[in-house]
C-alpha positions in Angstrom: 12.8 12.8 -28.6 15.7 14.5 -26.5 18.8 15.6 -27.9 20.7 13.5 -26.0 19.1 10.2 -27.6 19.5 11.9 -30.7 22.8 12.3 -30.2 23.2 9.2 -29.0 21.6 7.4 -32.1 23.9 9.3 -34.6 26.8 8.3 -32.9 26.1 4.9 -33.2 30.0 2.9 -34.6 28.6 1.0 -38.1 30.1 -1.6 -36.3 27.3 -2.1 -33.6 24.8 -5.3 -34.1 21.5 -2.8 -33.9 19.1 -5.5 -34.3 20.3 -7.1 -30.2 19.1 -3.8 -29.7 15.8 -4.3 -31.2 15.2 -7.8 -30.1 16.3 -6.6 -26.2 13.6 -3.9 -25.9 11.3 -6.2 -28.1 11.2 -9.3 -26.0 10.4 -6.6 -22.6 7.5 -5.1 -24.2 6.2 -8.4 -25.1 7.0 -9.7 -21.5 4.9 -6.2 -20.5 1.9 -6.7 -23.2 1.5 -9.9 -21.9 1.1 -9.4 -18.4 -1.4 -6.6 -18.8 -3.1 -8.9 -21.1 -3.8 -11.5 -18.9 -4.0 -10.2 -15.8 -8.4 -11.4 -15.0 -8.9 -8.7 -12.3 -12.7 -8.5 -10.6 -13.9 -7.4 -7.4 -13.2 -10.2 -5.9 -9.3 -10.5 -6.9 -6.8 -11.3 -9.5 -6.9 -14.5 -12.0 -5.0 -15.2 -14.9 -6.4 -15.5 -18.0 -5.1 -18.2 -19.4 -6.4 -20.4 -16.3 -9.9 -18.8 -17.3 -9.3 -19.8 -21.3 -7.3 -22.6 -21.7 -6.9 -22.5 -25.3 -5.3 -19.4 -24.9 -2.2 -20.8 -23.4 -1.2 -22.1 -27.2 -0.2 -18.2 -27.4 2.5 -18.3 -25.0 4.4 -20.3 -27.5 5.1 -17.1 -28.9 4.4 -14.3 -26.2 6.9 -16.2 -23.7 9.6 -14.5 -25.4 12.0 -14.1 -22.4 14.6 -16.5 -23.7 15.3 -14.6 -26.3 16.0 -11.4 -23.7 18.9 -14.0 -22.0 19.7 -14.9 -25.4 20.9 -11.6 -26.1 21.9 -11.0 -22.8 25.0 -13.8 -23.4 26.2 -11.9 -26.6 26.3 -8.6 -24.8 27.9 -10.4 -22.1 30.3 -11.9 -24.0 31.5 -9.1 -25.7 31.7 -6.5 -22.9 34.1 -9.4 -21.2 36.1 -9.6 -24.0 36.8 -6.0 -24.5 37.7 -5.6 -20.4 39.7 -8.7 -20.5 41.7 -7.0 -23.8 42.1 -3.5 -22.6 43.0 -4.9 -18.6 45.2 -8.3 -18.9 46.6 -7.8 -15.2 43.3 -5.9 -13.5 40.6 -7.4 -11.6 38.9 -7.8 -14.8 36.1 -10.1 -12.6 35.2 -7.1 -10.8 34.9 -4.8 -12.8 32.5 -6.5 -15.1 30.2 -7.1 -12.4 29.7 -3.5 -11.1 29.9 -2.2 -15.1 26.9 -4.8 -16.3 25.1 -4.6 -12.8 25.2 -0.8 -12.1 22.4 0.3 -14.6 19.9 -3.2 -13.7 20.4 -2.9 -9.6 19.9 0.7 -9.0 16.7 1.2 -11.0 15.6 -2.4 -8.8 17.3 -1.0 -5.4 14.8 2.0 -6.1 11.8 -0.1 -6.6 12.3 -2.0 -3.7 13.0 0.8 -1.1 10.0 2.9 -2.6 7.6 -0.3 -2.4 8.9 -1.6 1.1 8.4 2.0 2.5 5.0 2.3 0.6 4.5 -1.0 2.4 5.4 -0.1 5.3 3.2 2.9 5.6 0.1 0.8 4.3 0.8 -2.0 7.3 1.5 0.5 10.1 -1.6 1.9 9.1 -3.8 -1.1 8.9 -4.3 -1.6 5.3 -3.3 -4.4 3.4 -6.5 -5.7 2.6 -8.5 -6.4 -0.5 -6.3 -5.0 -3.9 -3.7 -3.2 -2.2 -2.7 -7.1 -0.4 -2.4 -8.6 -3.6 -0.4 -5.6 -5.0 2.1 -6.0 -2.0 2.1 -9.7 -3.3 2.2 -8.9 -7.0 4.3 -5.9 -8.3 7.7 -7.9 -7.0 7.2 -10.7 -9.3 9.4 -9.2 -12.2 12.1 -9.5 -9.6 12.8 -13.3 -10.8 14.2 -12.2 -13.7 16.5 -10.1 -12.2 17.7 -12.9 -9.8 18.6 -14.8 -12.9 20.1 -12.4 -15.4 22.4 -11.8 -11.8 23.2 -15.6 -12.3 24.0 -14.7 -15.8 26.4 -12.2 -15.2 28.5 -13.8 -12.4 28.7 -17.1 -14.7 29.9 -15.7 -17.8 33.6 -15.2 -17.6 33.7 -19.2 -16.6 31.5 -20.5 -19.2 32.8 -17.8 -21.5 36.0 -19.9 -21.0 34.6 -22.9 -21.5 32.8 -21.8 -24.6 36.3 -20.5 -25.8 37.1 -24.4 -25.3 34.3 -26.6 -26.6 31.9 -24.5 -28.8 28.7 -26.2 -29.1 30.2 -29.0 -26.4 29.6 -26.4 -23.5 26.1 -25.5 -24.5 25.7 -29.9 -25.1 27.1 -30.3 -21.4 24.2 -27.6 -19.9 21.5 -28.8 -22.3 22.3 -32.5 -20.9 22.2 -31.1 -17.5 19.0 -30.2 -18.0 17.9 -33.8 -19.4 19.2 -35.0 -16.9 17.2 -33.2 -14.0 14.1 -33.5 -15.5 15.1 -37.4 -15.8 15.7 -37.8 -11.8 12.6 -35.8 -11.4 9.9 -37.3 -13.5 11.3 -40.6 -13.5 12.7 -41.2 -10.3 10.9 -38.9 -8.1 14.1 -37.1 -6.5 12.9 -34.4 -4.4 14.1 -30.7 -5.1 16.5 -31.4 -7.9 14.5 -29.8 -9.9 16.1 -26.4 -9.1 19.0 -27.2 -10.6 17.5 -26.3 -13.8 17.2 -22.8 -13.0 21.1 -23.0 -13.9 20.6 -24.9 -17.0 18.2 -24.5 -18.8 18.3 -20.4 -18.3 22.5 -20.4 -18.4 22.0 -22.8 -21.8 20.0 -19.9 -23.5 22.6 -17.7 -22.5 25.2 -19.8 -23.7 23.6 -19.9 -27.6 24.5 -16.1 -27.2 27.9 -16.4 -26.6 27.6 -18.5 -30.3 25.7 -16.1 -31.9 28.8 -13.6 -30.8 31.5 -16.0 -32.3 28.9 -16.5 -35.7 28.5 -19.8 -34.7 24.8 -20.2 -35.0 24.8 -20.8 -38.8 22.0 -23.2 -39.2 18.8 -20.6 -37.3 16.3 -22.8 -39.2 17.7 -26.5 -37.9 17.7 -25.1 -34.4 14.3 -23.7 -34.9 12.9 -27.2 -36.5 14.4 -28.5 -33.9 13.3 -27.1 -30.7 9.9 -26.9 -32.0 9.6 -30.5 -32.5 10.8 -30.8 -29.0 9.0 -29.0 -27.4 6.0 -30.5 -29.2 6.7 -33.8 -28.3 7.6 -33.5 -24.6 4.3 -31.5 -24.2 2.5 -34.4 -26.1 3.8 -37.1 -24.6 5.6 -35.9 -21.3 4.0 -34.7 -18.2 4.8 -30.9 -19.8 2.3 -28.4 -19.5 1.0 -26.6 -22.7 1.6 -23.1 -21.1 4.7 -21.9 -21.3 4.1 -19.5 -18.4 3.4 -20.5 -15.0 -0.4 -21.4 -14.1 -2.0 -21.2 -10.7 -2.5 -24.4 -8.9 -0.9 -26.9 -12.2 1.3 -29.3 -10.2 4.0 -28.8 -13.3 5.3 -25.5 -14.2 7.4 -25.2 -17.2 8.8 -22.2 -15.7 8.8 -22.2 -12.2 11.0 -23.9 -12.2 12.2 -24.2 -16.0 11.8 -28.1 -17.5 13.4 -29.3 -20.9 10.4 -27.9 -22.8 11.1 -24.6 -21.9 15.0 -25.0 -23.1 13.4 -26.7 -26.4 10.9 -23.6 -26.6 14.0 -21.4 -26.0 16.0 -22.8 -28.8 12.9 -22.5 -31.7 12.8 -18.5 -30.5 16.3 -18.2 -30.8 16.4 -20.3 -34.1 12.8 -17.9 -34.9 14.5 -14.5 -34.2 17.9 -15.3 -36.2 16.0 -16.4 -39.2 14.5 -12.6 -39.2 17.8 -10.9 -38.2 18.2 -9.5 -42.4 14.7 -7.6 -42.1 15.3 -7.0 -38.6 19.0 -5.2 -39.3 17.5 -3.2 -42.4 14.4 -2.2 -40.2 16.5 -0.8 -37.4 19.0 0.8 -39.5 16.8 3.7 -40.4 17.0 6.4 -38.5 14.0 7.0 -36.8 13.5 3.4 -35.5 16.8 3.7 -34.2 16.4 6.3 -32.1 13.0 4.7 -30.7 15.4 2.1 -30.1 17.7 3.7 -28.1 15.2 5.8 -26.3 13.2 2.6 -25.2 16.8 0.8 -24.3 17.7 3.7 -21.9 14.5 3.0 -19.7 13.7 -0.2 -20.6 14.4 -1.9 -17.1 12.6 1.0 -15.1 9.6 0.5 -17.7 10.2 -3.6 -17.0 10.2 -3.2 -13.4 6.8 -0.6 -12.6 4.7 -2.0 -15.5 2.3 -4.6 -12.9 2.1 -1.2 -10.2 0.8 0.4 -13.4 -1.5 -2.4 -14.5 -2.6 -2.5 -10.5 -3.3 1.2 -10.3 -5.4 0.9 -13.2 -7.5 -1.5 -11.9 -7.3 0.1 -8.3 -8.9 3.5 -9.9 -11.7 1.7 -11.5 -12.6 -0.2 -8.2 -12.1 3.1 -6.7 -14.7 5.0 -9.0 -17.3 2.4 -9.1 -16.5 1.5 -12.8 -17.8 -2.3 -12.8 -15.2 -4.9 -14.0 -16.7 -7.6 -16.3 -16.3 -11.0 -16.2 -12.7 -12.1 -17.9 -12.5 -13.3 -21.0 -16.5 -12.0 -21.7 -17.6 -9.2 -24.6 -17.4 -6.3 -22.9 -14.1 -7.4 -20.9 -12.7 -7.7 -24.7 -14.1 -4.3 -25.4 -12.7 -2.7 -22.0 -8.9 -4.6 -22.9 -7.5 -1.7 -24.9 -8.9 1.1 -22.7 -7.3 -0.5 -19.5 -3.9 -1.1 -21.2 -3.7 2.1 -22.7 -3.9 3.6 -19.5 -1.4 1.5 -17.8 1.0 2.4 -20.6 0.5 6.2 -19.7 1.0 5.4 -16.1 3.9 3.6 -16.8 5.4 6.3 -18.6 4.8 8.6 -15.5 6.3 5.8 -13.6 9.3 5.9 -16.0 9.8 9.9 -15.9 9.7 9.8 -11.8 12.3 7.1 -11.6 14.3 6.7 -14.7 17.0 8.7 -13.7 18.4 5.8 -11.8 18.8 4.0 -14.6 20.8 6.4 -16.6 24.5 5.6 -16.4 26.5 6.2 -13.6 29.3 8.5 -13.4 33.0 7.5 -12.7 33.6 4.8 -10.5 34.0 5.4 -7.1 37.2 5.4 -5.6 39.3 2.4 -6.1 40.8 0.2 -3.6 44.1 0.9 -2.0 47.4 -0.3 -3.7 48.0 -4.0 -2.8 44.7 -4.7 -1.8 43.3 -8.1 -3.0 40.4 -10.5 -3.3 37.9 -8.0 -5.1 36.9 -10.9 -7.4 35.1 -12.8 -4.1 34.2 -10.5 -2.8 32.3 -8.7 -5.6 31.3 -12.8 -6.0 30.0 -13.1 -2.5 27.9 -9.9 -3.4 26.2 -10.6 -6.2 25.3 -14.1 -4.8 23.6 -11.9 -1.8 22.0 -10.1 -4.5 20.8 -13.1 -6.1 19.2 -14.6 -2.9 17.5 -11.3 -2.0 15.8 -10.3 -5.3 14.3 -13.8 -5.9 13.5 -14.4 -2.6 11.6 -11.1 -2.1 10.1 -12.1 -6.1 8.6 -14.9 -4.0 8.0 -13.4 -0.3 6.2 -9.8 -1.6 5.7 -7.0 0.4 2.6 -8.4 2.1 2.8 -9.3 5.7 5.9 -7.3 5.9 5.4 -6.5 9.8 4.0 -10.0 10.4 7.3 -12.0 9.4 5.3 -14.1 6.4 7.9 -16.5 4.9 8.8 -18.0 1.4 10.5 -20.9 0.7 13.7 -20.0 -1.4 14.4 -23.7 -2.7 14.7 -25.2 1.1 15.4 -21.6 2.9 12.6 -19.6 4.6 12.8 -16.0 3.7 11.6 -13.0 5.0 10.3 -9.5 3.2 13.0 -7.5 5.4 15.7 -10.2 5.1 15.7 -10.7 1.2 15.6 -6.5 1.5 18.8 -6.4 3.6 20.3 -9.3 1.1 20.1 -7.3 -1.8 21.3 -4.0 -0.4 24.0 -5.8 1.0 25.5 -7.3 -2.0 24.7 -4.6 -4.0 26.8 -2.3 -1.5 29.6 -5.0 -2.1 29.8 -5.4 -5.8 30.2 -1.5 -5.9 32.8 -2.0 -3.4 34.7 -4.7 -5.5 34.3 -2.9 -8.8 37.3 -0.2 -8.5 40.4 -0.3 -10.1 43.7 -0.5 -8.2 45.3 3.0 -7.9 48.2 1.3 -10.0 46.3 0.6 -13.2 44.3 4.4 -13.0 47.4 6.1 -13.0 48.7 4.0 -16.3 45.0 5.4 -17.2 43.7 1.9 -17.2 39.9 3.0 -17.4 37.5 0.3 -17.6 35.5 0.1 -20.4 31.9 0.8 -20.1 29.9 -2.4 -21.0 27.0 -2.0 -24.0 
């Protein structure tokens, strides 16, 4: 372990809530163990295994843990807000907490993207893109609709902070009803496309359970536990709600894609799950050694997030390559095979992780600030991250495949291109760096902003 995680671990404040720590680079790995587990790769192409064992899908009741990443993402949020908004009353406090939370998640991503669209690139010029390698160019940018939400996530919180700081549990009530109230004009009365609106509440009511957990708020984990699970239960029994909690090739209801009320009720029984463990959690972490893995798996855990399907992909690229026959999913000797292959994407991964990682190690001082009287850095660091928003999930949905050819995916009603969801996201992230500085008026009071958790 380096010295400077070591370091980093023993100069932890006894104020810090380790166990958001442990639950962030928790619910990753399980996001990562899951993927390489059910990825059904043959000769012939890539499956999912859940599609191949359907009793299987009762699993992703637990292994769909990504609420509980956005969970914790609202009480960091909130939190990192707060302490710009109390050490910068009169700066452009907007701004700032923008490029702070966004600078460590989009540089690690701008570097995935511009080393798989040149890879791409390269592969199309020279007239691959068959076989494998096509589905790869379709494949490794799926992680990327995470990203595009936890963007949402950030813009949104300093108003729904505010309007958590109002009405409590009445602000998650108003996005939780939101989301009934989608899934009502889209079940029941067959309203085209309204469905998307529930990328923005169901995923921003998650977040907003975080922003209780930061205020103690979320005193009754086992009611909202009982709660969501009996939900969720019951709209899967008696809705038309899938059993999978994960999308599922070809089902004409996805309870992710995009997310329904049982996903919101699955996300409140992990939350309610997770805080029910947070005494065991805290005393585990607080020994020294798993704090350190901790904060070593924290400092690369988006750059680990992001390469782990090019891992799981070059695995099964190099047994195609050397003739090593892939059995059929789900069989006896696929079982048997299961630990070798994800062992070895976890050691490509880590190679991954050592060739990139420095981009996600923290930046140093901000860039120059913008000149005295200068204003607007708020929109325009808003206008950027929407750019962001619209280029990382559209390319999660466009690929890399048929980058030459101009192949198109529909981003809610918008066609979108490989090279213009590209330009999108380099775009906005060039402007949120832009908005980020501080007036030259604050830095010489040595108004510094505070680097976010």
């Amino acid at each position: 372990m380096s010295t400077r995680v070591r370091a980093l671990a023993e100069a932890t404040p006894d104020t810090r809530d380790r166990y958001v720590d442990l639950l962030r680079v928790a619910s990753l790995g399980t996001v990562v163990l899951g993927h390489w587990l059910m990825a059904a790769v043959t000769a012939d192409g890539v499956g999912n295994l859940l599609a191949v064992v359907p009793e299987l899908q009762l699993l992703t009741w637990a292994l769909q843990i990504m609420p509980v990443f956005f969970f914790v993402g609202g009480f960091s949020h909130a939190l990192s807000y707060r302490s710009l908004r109390r050490g910068h009353p009169e700066g452009p406090v907007y701004a700032a907490f923008l490029r702070g939370r966004l600078r460590r998640l989009l540089r690690p991503t701008m570097a995935f993207v511009l080393v798989w669209g040149a890879a791409a690139l390269v592969v199309q010029l020279l007239g691959g893109g068959g076989g494998l390698t096509g589905v790869s160019l379709r494949l490794v940018t799926q992680p990327l609709w995470f990203i595009g939400i936890y963007l949402a996530m950030v813009a949104f919180t300093p108003p729904l902070l505010r309007l958590h700081e109002r009405y409590g549990w009445g602000a998650f009530g108003a996005l939780a009803a939101g989301a009934v109230g989608v899934d009502v004009l889209r079940f029941v009365c067959g309203v085209p496309f309204v469905e998307f609106l529930n990328f923005a509440f169901v995923w921003l009511a998650v977040h907003q359970l975080g922003f209780l957990r930061a205020d103690g708020r979320l005193r009754a984990p086992s009611a909202l536990a009982a709660a969501g699970l009996t939900g969720a239960v019951a709209l899967v029994a008696l809705g038309p709600y899938p059993l999978s909690m994960v999308g599922m090739p070809g089902e004409k209801v996805s309870n992710m894609a995009p997310p329904t009320l049982a996903l919101l009720c699955h996300g409140l029984w992990l939350v309610g799950a997770v805080e029910l463990l947070r005494g065991p959690g805290a005393r585990l972490v607080a020994r020294p050694r798993v704090w350190r893995a901790v904060v070593a798996a924290n400092g690369v855990a988006m750059t680990a997030f992001l390469w782990h399907l090019t891992a799981m992909l070059g695995v099964y690229g190099a047994l195609l390559a050397l003739g090593v026959p892939l059995p059929e999913p789900a069989s006896g000797a696929w079982w048997a095979q299961t630990p070798v292959r994800i062992a070895a994407a976890a050691v490509l991964t880590a190679v991954l992780v050592a060739a990139f990682r420095t981009f996600e190690q923290p930046a140093p001082a901000p860039a120059p600030a913008p000149a005295p009287g200068r204003t607007g850095t708020g929109s325009l660091a808003a206008f950027g991250i929407t750019l962001c928003l619209l280029g990382v999930l559209g390319l999660s949905m466009v690929g890399f495949a048929g980058l030459l050819e101009g192949r198109t995916a529909t981003l809610v009603a918008i066609p979108v291109t490989a090279p213009a969801a590209i330009a999108m996201a380099l775009a906005g992230w060039a402007l949120v760096e832009r908005a980020g500085g501080w007036p030259v008026a604050q830095r010489r009071r040595d108004l510094r902003p505070v680097r976010p958790d």
